[in-house]
DRENKETI-411344 format. One record per atom (N, C-alpha, C): residue in one letter; z, y, x. Coordinates in steps of 0.1 Angstrom, whole numbers, plus 5000, padded with zeros to 4 digits. Atoms other than C-alpha are relative to their C-alpha. Example, Ala and Ser with C-alpha at 12.3 -4.5 7.8 and 13.67 -1.06 7.14 Angstrom:
A500049885009/A507849555123/A500050125009/S500049894991/S507149895137/S500850114992/
***
This chain:
X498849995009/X476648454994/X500550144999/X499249885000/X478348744978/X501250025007/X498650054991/X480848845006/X501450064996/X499249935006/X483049034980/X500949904993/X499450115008/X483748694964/X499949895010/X499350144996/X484248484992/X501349995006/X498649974995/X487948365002/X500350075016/X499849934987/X489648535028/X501549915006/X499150084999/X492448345047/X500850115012/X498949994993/X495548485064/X501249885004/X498950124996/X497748245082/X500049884989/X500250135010/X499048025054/X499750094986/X500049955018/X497848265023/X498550015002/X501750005001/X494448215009/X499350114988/X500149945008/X492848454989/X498849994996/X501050015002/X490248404966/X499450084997/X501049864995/X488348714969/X500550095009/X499649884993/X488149024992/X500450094991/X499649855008/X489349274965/X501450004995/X498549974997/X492749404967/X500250094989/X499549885011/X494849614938/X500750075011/X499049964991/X495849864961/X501350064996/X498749985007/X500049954961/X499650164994/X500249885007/X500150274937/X501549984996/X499149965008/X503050454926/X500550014990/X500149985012/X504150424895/X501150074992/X499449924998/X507250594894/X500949974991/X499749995013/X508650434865/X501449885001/X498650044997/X511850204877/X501050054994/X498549955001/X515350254867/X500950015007/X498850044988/X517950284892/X499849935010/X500250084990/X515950094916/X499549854993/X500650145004/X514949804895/X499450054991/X501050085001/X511749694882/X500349994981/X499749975014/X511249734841/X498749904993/X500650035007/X509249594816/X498650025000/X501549894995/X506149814826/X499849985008/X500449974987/X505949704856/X499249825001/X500650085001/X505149354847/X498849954994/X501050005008/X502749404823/X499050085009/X500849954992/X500949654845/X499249925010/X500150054993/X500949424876/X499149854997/X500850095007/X499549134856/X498650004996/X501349955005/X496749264840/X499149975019/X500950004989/X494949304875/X500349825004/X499950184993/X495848874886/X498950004986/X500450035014/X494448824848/X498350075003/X501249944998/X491149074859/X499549975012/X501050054990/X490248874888/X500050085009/X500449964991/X491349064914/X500749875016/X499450104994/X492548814950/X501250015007/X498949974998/X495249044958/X500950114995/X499249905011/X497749234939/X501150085008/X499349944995/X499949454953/X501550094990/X499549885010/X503249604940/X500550085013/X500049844993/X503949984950/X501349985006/X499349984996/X505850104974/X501749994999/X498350055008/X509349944973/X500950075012/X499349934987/X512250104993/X501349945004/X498950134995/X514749965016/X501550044997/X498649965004/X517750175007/X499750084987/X500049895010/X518850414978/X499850115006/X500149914993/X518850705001/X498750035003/X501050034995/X515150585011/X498950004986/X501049935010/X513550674978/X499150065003/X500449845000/X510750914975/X500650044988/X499249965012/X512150934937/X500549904996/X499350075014/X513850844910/X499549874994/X500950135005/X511250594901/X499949935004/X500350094997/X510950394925/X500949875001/X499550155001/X511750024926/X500650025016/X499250034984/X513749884958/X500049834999/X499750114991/X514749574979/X501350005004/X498549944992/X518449734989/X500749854996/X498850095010/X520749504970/X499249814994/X500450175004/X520049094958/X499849994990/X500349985016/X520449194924/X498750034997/X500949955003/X516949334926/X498949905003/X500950114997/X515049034935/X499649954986/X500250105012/X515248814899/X498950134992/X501049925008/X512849124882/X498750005010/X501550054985/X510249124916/X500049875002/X500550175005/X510448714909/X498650014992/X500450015013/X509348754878/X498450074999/X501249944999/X506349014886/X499549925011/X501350074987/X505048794915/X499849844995/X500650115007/X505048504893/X498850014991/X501249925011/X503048704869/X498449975005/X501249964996/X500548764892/X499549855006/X500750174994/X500348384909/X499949914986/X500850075013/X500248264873/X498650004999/X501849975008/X496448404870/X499050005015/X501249994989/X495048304905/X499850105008/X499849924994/X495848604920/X501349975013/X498950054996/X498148614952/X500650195002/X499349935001/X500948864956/X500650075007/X499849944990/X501549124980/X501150114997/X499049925004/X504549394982/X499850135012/X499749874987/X504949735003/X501450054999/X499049975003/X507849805015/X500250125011/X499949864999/X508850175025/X501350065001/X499149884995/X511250455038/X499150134996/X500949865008/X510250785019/X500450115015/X499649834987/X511851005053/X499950084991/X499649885003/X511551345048/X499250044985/X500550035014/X509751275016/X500749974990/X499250085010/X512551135000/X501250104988/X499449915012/X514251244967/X499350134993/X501449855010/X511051464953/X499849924985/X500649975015/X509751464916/X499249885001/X500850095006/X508151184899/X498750075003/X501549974999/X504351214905/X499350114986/X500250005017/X503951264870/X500650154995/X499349865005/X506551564866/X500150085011/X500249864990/X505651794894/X500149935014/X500349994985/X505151604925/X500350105013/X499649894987/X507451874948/X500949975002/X498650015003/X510851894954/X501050034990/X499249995013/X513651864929/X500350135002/X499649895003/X514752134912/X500950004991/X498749995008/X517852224891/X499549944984/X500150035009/X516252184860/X499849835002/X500250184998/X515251784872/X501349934995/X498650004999/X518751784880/X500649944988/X499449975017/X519451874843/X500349904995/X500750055013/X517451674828/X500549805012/X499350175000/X519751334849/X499749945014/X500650074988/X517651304883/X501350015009/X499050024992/X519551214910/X499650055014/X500449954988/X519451394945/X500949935010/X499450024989/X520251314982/X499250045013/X500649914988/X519551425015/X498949875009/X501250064994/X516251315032/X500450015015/X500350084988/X515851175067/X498649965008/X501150014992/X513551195093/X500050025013/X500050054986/X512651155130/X500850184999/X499349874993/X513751565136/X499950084989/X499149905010/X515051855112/X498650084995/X501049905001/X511751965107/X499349984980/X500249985011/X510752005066/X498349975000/X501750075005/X507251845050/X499750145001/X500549905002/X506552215043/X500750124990/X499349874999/X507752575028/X500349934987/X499250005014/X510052535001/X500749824999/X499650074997/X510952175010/X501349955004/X498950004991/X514352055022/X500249955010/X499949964984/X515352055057/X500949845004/X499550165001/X515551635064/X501350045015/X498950004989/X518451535087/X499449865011/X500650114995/X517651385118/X500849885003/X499350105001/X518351045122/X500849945016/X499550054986/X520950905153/X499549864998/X500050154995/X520450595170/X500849894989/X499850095010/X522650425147/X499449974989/X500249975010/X521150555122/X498549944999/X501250034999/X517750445134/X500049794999/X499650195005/X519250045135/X499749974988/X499950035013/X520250065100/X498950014993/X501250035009/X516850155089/X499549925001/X500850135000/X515449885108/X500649844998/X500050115006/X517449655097/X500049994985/X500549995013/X517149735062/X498449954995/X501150045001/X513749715065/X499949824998/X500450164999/X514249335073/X500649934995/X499550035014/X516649285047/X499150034992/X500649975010/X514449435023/X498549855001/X501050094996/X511249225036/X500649854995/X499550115006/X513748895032/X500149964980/X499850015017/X514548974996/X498549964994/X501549975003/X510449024995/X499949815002/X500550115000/X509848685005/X500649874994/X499350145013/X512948494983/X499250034986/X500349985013/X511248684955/X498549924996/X501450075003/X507448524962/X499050045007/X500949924997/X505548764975/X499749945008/X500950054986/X502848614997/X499450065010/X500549894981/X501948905024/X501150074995/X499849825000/X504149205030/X499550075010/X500449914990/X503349515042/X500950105001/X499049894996/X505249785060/X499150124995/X499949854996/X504550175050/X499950065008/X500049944991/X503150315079/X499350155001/X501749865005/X500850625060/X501050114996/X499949935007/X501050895044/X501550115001/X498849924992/X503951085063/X501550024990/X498250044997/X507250875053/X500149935014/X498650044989/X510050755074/X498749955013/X500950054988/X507450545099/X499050115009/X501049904997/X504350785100/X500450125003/X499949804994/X506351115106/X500649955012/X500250044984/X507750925141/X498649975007/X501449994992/X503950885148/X499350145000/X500349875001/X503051215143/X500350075007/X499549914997/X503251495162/X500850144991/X500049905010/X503151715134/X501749994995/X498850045012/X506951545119/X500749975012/X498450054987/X508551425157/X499850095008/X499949934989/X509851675180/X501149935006/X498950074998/X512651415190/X499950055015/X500050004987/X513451455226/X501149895007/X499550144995/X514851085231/X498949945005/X500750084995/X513150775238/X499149964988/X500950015010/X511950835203/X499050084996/X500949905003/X510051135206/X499350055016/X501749924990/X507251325227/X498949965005/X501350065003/X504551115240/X499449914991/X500450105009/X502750855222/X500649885001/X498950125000/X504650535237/X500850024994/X499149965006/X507350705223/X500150024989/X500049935018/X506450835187/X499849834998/X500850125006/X504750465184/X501849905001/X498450074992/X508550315198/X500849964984/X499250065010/X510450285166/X499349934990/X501050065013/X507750195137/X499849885009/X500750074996/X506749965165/X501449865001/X498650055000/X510449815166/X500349934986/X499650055013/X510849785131/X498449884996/X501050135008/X507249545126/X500549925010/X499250114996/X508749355155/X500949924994/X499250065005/X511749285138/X499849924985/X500050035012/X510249235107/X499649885005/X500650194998/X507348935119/X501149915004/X499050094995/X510548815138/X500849914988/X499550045013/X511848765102/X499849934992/X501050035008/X509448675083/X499949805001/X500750124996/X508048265079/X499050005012/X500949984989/X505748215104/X498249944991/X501050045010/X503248135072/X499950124994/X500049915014/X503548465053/X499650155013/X500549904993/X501348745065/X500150115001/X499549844996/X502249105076/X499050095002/X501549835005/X499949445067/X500750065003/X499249884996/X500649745081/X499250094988/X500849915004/X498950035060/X500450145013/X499749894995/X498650345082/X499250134997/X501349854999/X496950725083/X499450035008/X500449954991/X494450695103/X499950115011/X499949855000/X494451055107/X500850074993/X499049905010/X496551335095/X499450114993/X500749905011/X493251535086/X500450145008/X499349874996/X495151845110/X499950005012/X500349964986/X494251975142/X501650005006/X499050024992/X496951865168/X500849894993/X499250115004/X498151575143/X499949855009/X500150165002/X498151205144/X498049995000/X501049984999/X494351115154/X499149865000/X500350105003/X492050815149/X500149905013/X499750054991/X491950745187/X501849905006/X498750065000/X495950695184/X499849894990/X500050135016/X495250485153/X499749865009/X500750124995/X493050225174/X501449915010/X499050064994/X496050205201/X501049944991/X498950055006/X498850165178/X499449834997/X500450125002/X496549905162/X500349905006/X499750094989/X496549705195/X501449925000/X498750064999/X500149715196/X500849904986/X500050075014/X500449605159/X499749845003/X500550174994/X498249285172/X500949985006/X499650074987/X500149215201/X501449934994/X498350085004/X503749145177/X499649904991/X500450115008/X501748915153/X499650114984/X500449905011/X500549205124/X498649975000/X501350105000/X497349025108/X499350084993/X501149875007/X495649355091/X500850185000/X499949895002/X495649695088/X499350064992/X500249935013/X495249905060/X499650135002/X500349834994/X493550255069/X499750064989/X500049895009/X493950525046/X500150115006/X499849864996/X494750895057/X500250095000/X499349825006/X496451235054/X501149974999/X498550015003/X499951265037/X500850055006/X499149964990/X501451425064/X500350155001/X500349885000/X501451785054/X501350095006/X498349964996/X503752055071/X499450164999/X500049885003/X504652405068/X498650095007/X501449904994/X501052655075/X498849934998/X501350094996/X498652375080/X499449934985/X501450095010/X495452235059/X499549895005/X500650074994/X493851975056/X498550035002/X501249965004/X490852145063/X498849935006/X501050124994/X489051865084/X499749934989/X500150125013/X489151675049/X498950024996/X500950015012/X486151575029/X499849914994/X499750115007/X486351345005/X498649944994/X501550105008/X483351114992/X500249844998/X500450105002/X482350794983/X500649935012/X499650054988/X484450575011/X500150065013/X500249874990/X485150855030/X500549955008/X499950104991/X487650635048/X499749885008/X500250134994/X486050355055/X499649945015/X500349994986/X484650425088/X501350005012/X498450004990/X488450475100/X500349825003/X499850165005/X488750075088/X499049965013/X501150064995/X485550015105/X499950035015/X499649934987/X486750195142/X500949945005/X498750095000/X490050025141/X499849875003/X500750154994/X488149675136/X500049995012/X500750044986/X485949715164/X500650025011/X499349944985/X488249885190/X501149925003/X498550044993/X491749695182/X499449864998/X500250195003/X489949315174/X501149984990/X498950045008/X492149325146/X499550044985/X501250015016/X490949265106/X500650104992/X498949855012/X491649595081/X498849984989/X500649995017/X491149705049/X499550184999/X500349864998/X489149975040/X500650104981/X499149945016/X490650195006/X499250164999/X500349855002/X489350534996/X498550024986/X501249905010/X486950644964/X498449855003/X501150095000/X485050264964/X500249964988/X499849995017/X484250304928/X498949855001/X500750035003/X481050104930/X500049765004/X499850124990/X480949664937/X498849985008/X501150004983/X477249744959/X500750045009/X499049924986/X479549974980/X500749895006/X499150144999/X482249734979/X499549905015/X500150144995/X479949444991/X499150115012/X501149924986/X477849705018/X501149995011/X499050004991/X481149755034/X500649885007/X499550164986/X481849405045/X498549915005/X501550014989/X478349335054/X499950045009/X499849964987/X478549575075/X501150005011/X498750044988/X481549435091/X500850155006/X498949904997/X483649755085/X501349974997/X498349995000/X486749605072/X499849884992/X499850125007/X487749265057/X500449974988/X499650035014/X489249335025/X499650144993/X500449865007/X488149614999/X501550054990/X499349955009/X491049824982/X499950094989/X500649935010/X491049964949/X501250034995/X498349985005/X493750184935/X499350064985/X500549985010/X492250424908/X499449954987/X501350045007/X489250254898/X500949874992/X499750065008/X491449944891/X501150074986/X499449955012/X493850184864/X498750004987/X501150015009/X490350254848/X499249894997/X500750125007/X488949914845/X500849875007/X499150144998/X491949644852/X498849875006/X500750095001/X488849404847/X498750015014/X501149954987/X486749534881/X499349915003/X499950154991/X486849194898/X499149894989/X500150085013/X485749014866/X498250074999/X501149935005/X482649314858/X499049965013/X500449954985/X481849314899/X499749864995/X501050135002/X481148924894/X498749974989/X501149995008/X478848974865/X499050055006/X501149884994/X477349254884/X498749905007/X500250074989/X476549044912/X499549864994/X500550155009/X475148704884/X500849895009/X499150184995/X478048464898/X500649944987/X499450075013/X479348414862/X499349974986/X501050025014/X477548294830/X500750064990/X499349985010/X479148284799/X501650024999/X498250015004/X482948424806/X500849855005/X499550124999/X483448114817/X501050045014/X498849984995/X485648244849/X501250074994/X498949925013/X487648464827/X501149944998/X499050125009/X490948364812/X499649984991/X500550115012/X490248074788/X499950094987/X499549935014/X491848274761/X499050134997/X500849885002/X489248574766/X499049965002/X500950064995/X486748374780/X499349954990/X500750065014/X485648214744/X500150044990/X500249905014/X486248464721/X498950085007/X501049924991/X483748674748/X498749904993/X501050104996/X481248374752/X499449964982/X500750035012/X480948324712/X499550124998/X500649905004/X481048694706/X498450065006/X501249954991/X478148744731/X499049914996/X501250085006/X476348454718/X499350044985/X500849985011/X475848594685/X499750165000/X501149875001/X475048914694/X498749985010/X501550014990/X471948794717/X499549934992/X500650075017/X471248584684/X499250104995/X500649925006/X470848894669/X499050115008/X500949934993/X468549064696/X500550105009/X498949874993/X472149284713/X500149935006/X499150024991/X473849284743/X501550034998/X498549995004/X477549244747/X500650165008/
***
């Protein structure tokens, strides 16, 4: 059997395929709530056959932005619009996943879309809204950056309980896994870092220590949580930077991940960039990450997902043959063909005539294809 299309099961959520819409930013919220765009976007992929849908990075406070754009979890009011998108997506056989996020010293930068840096007066102008970023110690993502404030003990509660506010709102709203934000060097990932924690508490210097708070807040969350609704971490394997965050730390954290009830890991990589440093260890290819996925498996006994530049559904299905990672993520490739999940079964001859498809595309397809192989074409 194709192992790209057989279900995958977490606790009590079942998913009928291994292929994931991974979370992507989309930047396009209002005030923290969830728009018109966001349900049509998120749809399309349940409707294209993928088994897990993901919406982007949600945040637990207003302060906890990375911009302007993003959606949240802060307030109650913000649930009835993230209802309504995770209905979307379990309407069409897809099931419904959320990330929920602390931007740290990331937070209050430029839409993706309009300069991806830090705000600037003109942003300003033009209505954006600023505030002061937060992170484990006073140290700036990099030159020209603002200079985050570090966070006190109190200060470190409130995020974790936010977090598990936010996560509750996640699960009155529908959503059938969440995952915590552990990558890409916000709030979580710059306390695992050396590159982002110089703390000299019980929150900073060695590794027990960097791993101490992120590892506090998935505690509190599973503690939260159903004991049916399953918890993803995503992390950065690597930071890509000599003296960073490093794959061998990855595997441990993993462990500890297992040990609170955290039923996957999500390995991606980088994000963590700071003043001088490259990523010059980087090279990007064809599943460049996937081997991080596939290290993590075997060392922490615990099931990940592999994510990175897996354009192709042979790759796809090579990568869980070879028992590198249990679920396949797709961020890009699904913007460029919504329908992946849908083509990848064709690929693979598990579907005839459109007949898995939705009904409604399924028989406009299935006639149009019949009379063009009438006429000697393909569809």
């Amino acid at each position: 059997m194709v192992k790209l299309f057989e279900p995958a099961t977490f606790r009590g959520v079942e998913l009928r395929n291994r292929i994931v819409v991974s979370p992507m930013g989309m930047y396009s919220a209002e005030n923290g709530y969830v728009t018109p765009f966001h349900l049509v976007h998120y749809g399309q992929f349940a409707m294209g056959g993928a088994g897990l849908v993901y919406v982007e990075q949600t945040s637990v406070s207003r302060p906890g932005r990375i911009t302007n754009g993003d959606p949240g979890l802060w307030e109650d009011g913000q649930i009835e619009g993230m209802a309504a998108i995770a209905r979307g997506i379990k309407a069409h056989g897809a099931k419904a996943a959320i990330q929920i996020n602390h931007g740290g010293r990331k937070s209050g930068q430029q839409r993706a879309f309009r300069g991806n840096g830090p705000l600037t007066d003109r942003d300003r102008e033009m209505g954006e809204e600023s505030w002061q970023a937060r992170g484990p110690s006073d140290r700036p993502l990099g030159e020209g950056w603002p200079t985050p404030e570090p966070l006190t003990p109190d200060g470190l509660v409130g995020v974790r309980d936010a977090f598990v506010a936010a996560c509750r709102r996640a699960v009155l709203a529908g959503f059938d896994v969440i995952e915590l934000h552990m990558a890409h060097g916000y709030l979580l990932q710059s306390f695992l870092s050396p590159l982002a924690n110089f703390r000299t508490d019980d929150y900073g210097g060695g590794l027990e220590n960097r791993m101490r708070f992120p590892l506090e807040v998935a505690r509190a969350v599973r503690a939260a949580l159903p004991s049916a609704t399953p918890l993803f971490v995503r992390i950065s394997a690597t930071d890509w930077i000599d003296g960073g965050w490093e794959i061998e730390d990855s595997v441990i954290f993993a462990r500890e991940l297992k040990a609170l009830g955290v039923d996957l890991v999500d390995c991606s990589t980088g994000g963590n960039l700071v003043a001088g440093a490259t990523n010059s260890n980087l090279k990007r290819g064809p599943a460049y990450q996937a081997p991080f996925a596939a290290q993590v498996k075997r060392e922490a006994g615990i099931a990940t997902g592999a994510v990175g530049m897996i354009r192709t559904p042979d790759l796809a299905e090579k990568l869980l043959q070879d028992g590198d990672a249990d679920l396949i993520y797709l961020a890009r490739q699904m913007l460029y063909d919504p329908y992946w999940a849908r083509h990848a079964a064709e690929h693979f001859g598990l579907t005839g005539d459109f007949e898995d498809w939705p009904e409604q595309y399924g028989w406009w397809l299935a006639k149009w294809g019949g009379a063009l192989r009438a006429a000697g074409e393909t569809l």
